[in-house]
N, C-alpha and C positions, 0 to 999 in steps of 0.2 A: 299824595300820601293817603292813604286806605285807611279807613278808622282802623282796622287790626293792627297797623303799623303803629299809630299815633298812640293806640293803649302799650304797644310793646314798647314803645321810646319813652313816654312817660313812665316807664314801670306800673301800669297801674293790675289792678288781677282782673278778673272775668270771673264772675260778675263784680261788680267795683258798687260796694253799696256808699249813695249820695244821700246824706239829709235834704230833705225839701220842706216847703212850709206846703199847708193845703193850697190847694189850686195855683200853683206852680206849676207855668207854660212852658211849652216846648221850648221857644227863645229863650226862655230866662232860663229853663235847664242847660241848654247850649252856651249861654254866656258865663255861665257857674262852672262848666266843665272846660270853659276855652275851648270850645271846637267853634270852626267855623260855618255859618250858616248852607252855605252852601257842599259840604262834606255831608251832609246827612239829607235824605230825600224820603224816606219813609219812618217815624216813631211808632212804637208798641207799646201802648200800654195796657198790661193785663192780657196781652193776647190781642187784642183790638189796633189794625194798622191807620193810623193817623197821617195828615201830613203834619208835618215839625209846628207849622202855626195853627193849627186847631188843638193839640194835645193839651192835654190838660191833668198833671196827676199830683197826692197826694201823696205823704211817707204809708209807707207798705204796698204800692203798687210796685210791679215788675214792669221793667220798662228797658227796652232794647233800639237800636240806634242801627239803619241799613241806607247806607250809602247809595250814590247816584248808580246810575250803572249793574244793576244787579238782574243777574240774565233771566229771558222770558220764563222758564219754563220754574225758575225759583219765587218769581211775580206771582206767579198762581197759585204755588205751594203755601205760600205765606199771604195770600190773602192781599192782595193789591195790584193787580195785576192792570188795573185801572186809574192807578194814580200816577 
């Protein structure tokens, strides 16, 4: 199941705003929302693509969640085309 799915089954909206405390990791975002680790492979926050264990954000960042599997030519577009 495709994170699109997983927000559609949960009914959640897009953008789904999360409280976070400052410096709250990618894992612990992931564990707070139930996804599971392996469902997500690239974190955004602010614009900045991260892998899931180095991210690191605070309440008012933007922060977006892109799945394994996401084709070459969108790798590039979005800035990770390397990870």
């Amino acid at each position: 199941m495709g994170l699109a799915e997983l927000f559609r089954t949960r009914g959640w909206p897009v953008p789904l705003p999360v409280r976070v405390h400052p410096g709250t990791t990618g894992p612990e975002l992931l564990r707070q929302l139930d996804i599971a680790p392996e469902q997500v492979e690239v974190v955004f926050v602010n614009g900045k693509a991260v892998s899931p264990d180095l991210a690191v954000m605070s309440g008012g960042d933007r922060v977006a969640l892109a799945p394994p599997g996401v084709p070459g030519p969108y790798r590039v577009l979005l800035g990770f085309r390397k990870m």
